[in-house]
N, C-alpha and C positions, 0 to 999 in steps of 0.2 A: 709502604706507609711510613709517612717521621714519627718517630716515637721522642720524648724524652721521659726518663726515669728521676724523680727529684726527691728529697728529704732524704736520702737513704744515709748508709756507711759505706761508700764503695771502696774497696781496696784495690788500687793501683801496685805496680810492682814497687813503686819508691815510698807509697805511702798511703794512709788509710784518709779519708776525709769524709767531709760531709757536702753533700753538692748533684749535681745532675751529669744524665749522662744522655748527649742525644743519640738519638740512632737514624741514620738516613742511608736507604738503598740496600739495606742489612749490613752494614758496618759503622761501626762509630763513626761517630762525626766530630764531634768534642766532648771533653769532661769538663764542666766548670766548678769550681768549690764553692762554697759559700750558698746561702740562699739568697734565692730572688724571685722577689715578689709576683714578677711582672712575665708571664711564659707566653711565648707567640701560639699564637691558638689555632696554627696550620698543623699545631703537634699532638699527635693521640699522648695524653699527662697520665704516667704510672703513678701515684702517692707511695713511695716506697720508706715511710717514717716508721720507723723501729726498724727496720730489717737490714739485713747485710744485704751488699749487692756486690756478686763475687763475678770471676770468671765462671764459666762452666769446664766440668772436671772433667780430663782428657784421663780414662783408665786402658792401659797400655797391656793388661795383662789380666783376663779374666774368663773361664770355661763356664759361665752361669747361663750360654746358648744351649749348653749341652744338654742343660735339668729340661727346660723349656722344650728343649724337641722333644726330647725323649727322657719324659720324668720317670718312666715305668721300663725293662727289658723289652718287653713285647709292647710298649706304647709309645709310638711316635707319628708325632701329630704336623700336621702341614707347614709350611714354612711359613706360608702368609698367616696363619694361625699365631703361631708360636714368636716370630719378630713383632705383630704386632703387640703382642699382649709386654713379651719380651722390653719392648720399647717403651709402655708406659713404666714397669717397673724403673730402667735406666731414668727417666725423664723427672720422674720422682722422687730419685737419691740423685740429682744435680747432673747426673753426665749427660753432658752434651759429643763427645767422641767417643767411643767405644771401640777396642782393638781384643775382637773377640779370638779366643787362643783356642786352637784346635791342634790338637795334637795327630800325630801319624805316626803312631810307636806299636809295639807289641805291646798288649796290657802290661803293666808293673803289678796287675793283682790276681791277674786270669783270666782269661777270656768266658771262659766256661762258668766264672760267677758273674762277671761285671761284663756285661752285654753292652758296648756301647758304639753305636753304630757310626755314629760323627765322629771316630776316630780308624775309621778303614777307608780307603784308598777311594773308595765310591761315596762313600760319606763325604769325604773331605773337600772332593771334586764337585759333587752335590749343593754344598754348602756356600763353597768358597765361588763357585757359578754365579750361584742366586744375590750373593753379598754385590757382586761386579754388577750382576744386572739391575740391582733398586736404589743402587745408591740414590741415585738423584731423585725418586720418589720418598725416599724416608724423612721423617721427620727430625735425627739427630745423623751423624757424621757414624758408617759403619765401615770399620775397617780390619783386615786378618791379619791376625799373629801366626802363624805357623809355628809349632813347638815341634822341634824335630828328635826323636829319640833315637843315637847312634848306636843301637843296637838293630834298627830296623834298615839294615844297610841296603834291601830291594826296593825301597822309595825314594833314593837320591832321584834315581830321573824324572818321579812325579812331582819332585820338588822343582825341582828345573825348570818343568815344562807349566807349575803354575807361576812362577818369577817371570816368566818369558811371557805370560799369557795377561802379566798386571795385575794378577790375582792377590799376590805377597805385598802389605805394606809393614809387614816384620817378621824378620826371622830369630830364635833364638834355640841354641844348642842344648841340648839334654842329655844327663846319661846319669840315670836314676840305679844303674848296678848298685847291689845291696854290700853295705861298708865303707862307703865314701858318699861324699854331698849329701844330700839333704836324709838318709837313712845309712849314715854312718855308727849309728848307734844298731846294732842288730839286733838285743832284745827287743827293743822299743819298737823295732821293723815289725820284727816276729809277730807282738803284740796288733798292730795296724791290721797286718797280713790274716790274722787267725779272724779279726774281725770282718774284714771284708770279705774275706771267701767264708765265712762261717765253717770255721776247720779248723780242729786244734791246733796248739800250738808245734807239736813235733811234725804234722804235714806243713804247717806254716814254714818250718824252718827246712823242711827238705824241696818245698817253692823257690824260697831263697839260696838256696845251695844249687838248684837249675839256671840260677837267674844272674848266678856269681859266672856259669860257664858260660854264657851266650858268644858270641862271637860277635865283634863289635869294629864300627868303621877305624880305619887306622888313622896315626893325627895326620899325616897328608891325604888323607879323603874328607877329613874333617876342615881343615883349611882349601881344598877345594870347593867345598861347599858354602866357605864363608865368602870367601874371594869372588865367587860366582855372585853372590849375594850382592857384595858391596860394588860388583860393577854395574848392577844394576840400580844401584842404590837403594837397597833395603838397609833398615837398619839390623845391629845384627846384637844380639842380646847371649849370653854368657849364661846358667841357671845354675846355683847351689853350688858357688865358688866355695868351696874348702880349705884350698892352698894357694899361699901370693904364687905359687912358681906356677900355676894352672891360669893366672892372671899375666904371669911375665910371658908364659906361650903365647894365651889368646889377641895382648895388647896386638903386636905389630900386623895384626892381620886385618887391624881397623876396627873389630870388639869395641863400641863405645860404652857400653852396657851388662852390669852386672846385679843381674837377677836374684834375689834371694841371701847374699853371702851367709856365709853357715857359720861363722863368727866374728868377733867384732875387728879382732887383728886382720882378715880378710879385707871387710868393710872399708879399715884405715886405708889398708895399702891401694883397693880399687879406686879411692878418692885420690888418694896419690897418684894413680894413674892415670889421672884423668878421665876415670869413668863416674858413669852418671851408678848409681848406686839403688836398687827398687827392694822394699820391702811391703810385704803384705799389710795393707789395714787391719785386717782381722785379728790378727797377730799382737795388735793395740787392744783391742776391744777384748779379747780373751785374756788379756796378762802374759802371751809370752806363743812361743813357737808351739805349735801340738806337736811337734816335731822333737821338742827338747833344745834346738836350736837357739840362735841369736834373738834376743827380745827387741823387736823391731820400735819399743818405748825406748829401752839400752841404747839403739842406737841412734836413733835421734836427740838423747840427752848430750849423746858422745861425738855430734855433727855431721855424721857420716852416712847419713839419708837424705837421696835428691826427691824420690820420687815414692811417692804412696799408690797402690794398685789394689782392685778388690781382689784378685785371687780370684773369689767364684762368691763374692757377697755383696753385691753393689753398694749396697746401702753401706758399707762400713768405712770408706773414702770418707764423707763430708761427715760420719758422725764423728772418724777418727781427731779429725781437723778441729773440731771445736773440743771432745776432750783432751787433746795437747793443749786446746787454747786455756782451757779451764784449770789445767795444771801449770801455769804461767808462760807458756812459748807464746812466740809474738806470730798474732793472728796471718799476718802479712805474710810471715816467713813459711805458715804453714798450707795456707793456700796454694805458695807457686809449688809444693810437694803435689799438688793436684790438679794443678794449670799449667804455668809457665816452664817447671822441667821436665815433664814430660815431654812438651810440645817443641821443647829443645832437644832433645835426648831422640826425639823421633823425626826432627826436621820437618817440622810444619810450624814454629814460633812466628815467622814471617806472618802468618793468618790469622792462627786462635790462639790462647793461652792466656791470655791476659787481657784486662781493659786496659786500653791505649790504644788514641786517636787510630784509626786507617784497617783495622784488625777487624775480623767476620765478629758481629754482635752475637756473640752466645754468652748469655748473661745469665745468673741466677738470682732472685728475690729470695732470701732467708730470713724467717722469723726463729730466735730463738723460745720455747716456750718449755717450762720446766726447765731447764738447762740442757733441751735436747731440739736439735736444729731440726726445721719444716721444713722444707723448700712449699714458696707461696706461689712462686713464677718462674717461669724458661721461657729464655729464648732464645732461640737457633736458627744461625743468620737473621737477627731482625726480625723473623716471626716469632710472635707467643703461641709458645705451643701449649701451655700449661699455664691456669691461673685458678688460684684457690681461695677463698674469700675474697675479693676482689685487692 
């Protein structure tokens, strides 16, 4: 069906206007500015007056399949269940791609409290199955993050063998030992740890004393794993940079991606580096890292954020975007943090990311109301999946 979208605010990557946008075959067809009166009436007509009309949001980096399967220890509920419902929430906070993050680590909290099944070997295999087999029946773009934790050095091969199988459209490195990256503060750890496993704090800390000894991939197994990666061409994502020198290792391995940096002189030097830079949404919306870390506000004051990711909170992507914009950033610039660098940073910009001519139509309707953004419409490739007041 041709669609055109007309009265809106659309944001392009060069600039924001006011004007239509057709859609034919699910991909744009033109942007025009200005209004006009006169609309060929072979075209299903959006009225998109008041509302933004953005890219839809590519999140590169989010476990919030995890809740959905299995919200409860003992409850996990069917896949067709749980994507679909899964799907309306993403559809609802504006993502149109989703790069759902499954981890394949030994718990960081214990297995014995936090029960989570999509992160064991049969889980992952499970999951990362089903994702391959419905792409082309779902409604938005579902794609696997693989979070590989280098202390679970008996999973290299199943990591391998789901790259080889087309399973992997990201990879990224983890190594959560306690004292460096992202729980380099070990009070603070201790405190997390007592809460999760509900255990004081002195069994907290003798957790973490087990967790400091683990035996962990060496750096040439960990560059073999990147290298493997990048010939197949995954992207390959870096997590809770700490030190430029842990950045000077990872650059030459083709590391385009740096996940999380754990402070701001990190942040700087990864930009330096040519990496694309991701911090949490949430992270906005809360005032600062729960972590004690880099305040992901700090660092987009300081230029050094390409790319915004829910973490594990969909919603907090597009709300993040409008309160930056409410605090003076330029609306433009904070959108391609949720469209256009990610979908560069991941090698799919050729497709989606952004409105402009020749690109898959996944588009957003946004009414701001209160100062707090709605999504009214989606749509993904050309179909409206979503439409709310008309």
């Amino acid at each position: 069906m041709k669609t055109c979208i007309y009265n809106g605010k659309i944001v392009t990557p060069e600039k924001i206007i006011e004007g239509m946008i057709y859609i034919n075959e699910g991909k744009i067809e033109k942007i025009v500015e200005g209004k006009i009166p006169l609309l060929e009436d072979y075209y299903k007509i959006i009225d998109a007056a008041g509302k933004w009309v953005l890219p839809g949001i590519i999140d590169c980096h989010s476990d919030a399949v995890e809740l959905e399967l299995q919200p409860r220890p003992t409850s996990i509920f069917s896949m067709n269940i749980a994507f679909g419902e899964l799907e309306k929430k993403l559809i609802a906070s504006g993502i149109t791609t989703m790069y759902h993050s499954l981890s394949i680590s030994k718990s960081i909290f214990g297995e014995e409290k936090v029960k989570k099944y999509y992160r064991t070997p049969k889980g992952v295999d499970e999951l990362s199955s089903w994702i391959q087999k419905n792409r082309e029946n779902s409604l938005i773009n579902h794609k696997l993050h693989i979070r590989y934790e280098i202390d679970n050095i008996e999973g290299t091969e199943q990591i391998k063998d789901l790259i080889k199988d087309g399973r992997v459209d990201q990879l990224s490195i983890m190594d959560h030992t306690p004292g460096q990256g992202q729980f380099r503060n070990l009070e603070k750890y201790k405190k997390v740890i007592a809460a999760y496993r509900e255990c004081s704090e002195a069994e907290a800390m003798e957790f973490i004393e087990e967790s400091m000894d683990k035996e962990r991939m060496s750096i040439e197994e960990i560059e073999d794993m990147v290298k493997f990666a990048r010939i197949h061409n995954i992207p390959v994502a870096s997590h809770d940079d700490d030190l430029s020198q842990k950045i000077d290792l990872i650059a030459p391995w083709d590391v385009k991606i740096s996940e999380f940096p754990i402070t701001l002189e990190v942040a700087k030097y990864a930009k330096k580096m040519g990496m694309y830079t991701v911090m949490g949404a949430p992270n906005i919306l809360l005032g600062g890292s729960h972590s004690g870390n880099l305040s992901a506000e700090t660092a987009i004051n300081n230029e050094v954020v390409d790319i915004l990711c829910s973490d594990y909170y969909p919603a907090s992507i597009l709300h993040s975007i409008f309160y930056m914009g409410k605090k003076g950033k330029c609306m433009k610039e904070m959108v391609k943090l949720a469209s256009l660098n990610p979908a560069k940073a991941l090698n799919i910009d050729h497709l989606t990311g952004s409105l402009e001519v020749g690109k898959v139509a996944d588009i957003l309707l946004v009414e701001e109301k209160e100062e707090l953004p709605i999504v009214k419409g989606v749509f993904s490739a050309g179909k409206m999946i979503m439409s709310i007041g008309g």
